[in-house]
C-alpha positions as CSV (number, residue, x, y, z in Angstrom):
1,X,15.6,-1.8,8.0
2,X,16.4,-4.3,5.5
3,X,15.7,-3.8,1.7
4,X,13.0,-5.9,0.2
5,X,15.1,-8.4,-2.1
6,X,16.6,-9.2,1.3
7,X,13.7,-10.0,3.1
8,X,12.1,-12.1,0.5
9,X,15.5,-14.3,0.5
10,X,15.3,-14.8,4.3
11,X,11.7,-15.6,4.2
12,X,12.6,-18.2,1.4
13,X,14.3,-20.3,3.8
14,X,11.9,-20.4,6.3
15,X,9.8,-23.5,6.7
16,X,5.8,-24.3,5.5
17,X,3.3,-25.5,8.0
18,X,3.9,-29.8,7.8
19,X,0.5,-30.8,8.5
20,X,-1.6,-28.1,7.3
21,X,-5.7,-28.1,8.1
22,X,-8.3,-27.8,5.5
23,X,-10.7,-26.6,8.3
24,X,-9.0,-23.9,8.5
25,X,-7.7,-22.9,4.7
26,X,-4.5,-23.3,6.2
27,X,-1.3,-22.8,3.5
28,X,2.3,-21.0,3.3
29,X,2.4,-17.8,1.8
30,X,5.3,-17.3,-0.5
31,X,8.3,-15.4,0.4
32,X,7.8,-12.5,-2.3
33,X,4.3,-12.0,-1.9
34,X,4.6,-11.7,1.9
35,X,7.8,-9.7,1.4
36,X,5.6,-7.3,-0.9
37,X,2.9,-7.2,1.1
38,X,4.9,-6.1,4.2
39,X,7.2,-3.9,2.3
40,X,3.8,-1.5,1.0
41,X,3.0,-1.2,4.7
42,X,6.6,-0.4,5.7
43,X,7.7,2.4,3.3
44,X,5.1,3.1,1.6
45,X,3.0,3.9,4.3
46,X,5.3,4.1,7.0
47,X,2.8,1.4,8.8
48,X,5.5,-1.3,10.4
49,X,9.1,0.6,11.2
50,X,8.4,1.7,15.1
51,X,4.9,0.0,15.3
52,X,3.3,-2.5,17.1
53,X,1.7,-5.4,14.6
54,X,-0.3,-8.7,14.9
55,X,-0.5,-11.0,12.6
56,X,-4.1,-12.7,12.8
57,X,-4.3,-16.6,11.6
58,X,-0.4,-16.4,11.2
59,X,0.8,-20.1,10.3
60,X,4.1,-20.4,9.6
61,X,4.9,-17.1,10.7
62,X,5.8,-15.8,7.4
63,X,4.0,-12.3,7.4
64,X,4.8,-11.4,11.4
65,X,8.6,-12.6,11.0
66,X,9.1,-10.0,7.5
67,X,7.5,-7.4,9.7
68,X,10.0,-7.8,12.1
69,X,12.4,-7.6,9.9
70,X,11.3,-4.5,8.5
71,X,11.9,-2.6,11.5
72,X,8.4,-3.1,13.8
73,X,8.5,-2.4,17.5
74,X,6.9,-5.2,18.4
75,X,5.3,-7.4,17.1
76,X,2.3,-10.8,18.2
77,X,1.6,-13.8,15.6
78,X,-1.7,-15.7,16.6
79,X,-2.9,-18.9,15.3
80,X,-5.3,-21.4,16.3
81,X,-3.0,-24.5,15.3
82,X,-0.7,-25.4,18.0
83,X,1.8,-27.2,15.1
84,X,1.7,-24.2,13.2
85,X,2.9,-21.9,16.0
86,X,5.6,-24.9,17.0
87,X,7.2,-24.0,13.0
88,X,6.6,-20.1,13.2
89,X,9.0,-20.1,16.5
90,X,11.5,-22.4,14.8
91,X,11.2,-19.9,11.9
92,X,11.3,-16.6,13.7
93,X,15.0,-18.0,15.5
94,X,16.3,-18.8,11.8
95,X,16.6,-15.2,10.8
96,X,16.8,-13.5,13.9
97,X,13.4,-12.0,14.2
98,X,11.8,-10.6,17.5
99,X,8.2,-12.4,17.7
100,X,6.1,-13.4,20.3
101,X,3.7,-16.1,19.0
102,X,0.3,-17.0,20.7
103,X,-1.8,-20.2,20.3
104,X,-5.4,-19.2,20.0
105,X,-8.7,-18.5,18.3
106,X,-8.6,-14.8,17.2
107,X,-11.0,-13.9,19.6
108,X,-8.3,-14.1,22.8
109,X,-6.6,-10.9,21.5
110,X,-7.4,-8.0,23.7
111,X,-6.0,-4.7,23.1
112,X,-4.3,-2.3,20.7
113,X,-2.3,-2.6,17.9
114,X,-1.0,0.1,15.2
115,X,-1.4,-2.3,12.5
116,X,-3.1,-5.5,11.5
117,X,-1.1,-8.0,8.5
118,X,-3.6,-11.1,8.0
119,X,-4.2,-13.9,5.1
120,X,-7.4,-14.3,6.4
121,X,-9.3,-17.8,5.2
122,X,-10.7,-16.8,2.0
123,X,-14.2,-18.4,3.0
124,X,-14.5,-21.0,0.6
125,X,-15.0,-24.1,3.1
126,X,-16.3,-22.1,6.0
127,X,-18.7,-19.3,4.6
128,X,-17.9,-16.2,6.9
129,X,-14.0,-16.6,7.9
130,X,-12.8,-13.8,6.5
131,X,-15.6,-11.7,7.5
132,X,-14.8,-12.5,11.9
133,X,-11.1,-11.6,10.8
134,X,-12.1,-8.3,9.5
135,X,-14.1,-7.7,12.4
136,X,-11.4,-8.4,15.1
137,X,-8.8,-6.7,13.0
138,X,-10.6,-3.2,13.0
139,X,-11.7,-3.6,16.9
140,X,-7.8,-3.9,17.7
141,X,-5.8,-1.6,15.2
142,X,-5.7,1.3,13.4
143,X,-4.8,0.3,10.0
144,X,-5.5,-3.4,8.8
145,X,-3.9,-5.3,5.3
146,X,-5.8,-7.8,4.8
147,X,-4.9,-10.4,1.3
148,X,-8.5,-11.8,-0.4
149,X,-9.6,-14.2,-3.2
150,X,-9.5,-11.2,-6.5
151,X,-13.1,-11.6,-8.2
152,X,-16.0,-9.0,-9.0
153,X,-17.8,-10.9,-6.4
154,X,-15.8,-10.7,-3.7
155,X,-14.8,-6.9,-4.2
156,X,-18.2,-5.8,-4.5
157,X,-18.8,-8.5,-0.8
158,X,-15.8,-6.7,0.6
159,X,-17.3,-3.1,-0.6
160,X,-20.3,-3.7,1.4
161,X,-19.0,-5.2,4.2
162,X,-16.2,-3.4,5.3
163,X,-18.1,0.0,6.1
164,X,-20.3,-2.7,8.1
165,X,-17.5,-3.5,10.4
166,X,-16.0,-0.3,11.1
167,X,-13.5,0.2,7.7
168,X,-12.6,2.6,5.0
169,X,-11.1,1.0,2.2
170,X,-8.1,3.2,1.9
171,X,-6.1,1.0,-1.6
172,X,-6.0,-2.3,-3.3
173,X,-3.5,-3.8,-4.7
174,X,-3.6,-6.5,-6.7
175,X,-0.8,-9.3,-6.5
176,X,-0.4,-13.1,-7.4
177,X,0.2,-15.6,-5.1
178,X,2.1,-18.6,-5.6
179,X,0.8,-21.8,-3.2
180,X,2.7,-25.0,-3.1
181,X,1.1,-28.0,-3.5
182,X,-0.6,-28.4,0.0
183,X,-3.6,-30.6,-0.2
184,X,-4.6,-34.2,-1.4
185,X,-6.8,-32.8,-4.0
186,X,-4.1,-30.5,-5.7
187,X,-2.2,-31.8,-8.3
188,X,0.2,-29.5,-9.6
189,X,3.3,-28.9,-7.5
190,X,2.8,-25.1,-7.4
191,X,-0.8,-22.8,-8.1
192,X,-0.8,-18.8,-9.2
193,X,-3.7,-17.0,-7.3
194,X,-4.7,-14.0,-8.4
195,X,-5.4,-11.9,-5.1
196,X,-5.9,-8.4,-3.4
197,X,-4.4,-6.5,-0.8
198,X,-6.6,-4.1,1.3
199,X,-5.5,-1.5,3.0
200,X,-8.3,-0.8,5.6
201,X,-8.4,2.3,8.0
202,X,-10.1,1.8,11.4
203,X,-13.7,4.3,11.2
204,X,-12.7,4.9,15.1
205,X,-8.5,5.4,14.2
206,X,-9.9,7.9,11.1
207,X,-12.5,9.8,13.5
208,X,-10.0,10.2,16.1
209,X,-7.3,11.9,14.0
210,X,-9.6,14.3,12.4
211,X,-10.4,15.0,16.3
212,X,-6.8,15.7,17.3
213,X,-6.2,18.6,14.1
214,X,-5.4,21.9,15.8
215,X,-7.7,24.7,14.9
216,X,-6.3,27.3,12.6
């Protein structure tokens, strides 16, 4: 497994989604935050090394291809723009990383996964984004880390609605984000987020490992 700095330099040279879509709150994630993010789940909870991982709404590839890198089994990036996935296969063959990439709405994935790594749409052009990627991330994994907009507001939204969908909110961690300049409307070259990472627990993944303690 490769150390954190090391990741976070490979991911630095891997290349931003051209023609990114508003529709769809599409932009790059920067190499140290996604290097963090996937570095908690890797050795801090031992969530990526051996695992199999999906990357829901995955653009340029940037959050799938560090947990590769970090040691995963296997691991499936999904997004619905085609010329996103086009740049997240270009990227994964830059650094040697083992992806398969998928073009498709969220809802195609079938199956199981270990763990879920998403930057879902934070909902602020289409009301309810994030809440159908929290949904389809607890139906098909065990654990789920999931970056949101940081506000009272949307903690106290998340609070509610996790539960809702089948999730325990296990941590959060708060993190800036850094987002080039990616839309008509921005105007400075680069834009500090201030975001958090949730680390969600599946209700069914919890329930069935209580189930499989031996008795005393």
């Amino acid at each position: 497994m490769l150390r954190r700095k090391h990741v976070a330099i490979l991911l630095s040279r891997l290349e931003p989604i051209l023609n990114p879509k508003l529709k769809w709150e599409s932009y790059t994630l920067d190499s140290e935050s996604a290097a963090s993010i996937v570095y908690t789940a890797a050795c801090i909870y031992n969530d990526i090394c051996g695992k199999s991982v999906i990357d829901l709404g995955c653009g340029s590839g940037i959050l799938a291809i560090a947990a590769s890198l970090f040691g995963a089994k296997w691991v499936v990036g999904v997004d619905i723009d085609k010329e996103a996935v086009k740049v997240a296969v270009k990227n994964a063959g830059s650094v040697g990383a083992q992806v398969d990439f998928i073009v498709g709405d969220i809802n195609c994935i079938a199956g199981h996964f270990n763990t879920t790594l998403m930057n879902p749409p934070f909902g602020s052009w289409h009301k309810g984004a994030d809440v159908n990627f929290l949904r389809k991330a607890l139906e098909i994994s065990d654990v789920v880390y999931s970056l949101h907009k940081r506000s009272p507001s949307v903690r106290v939204f998340l609070g509610k609605l996790i539960p809702e969908v089948g999730g325990v909110i296990d941590e959060v961690y708060e993190l800036d984000i850094v987002i080039g300049r990616t839309y008509r409307f921005h105007r400075k070259k680069h834009y500090r987020v201030k975001a958090d990472l949730y680390r969600i627990i599946s209700v069914k993944h919890e329930f069935k490992s209580k189930t499989n303690i031996a008795p005393i």
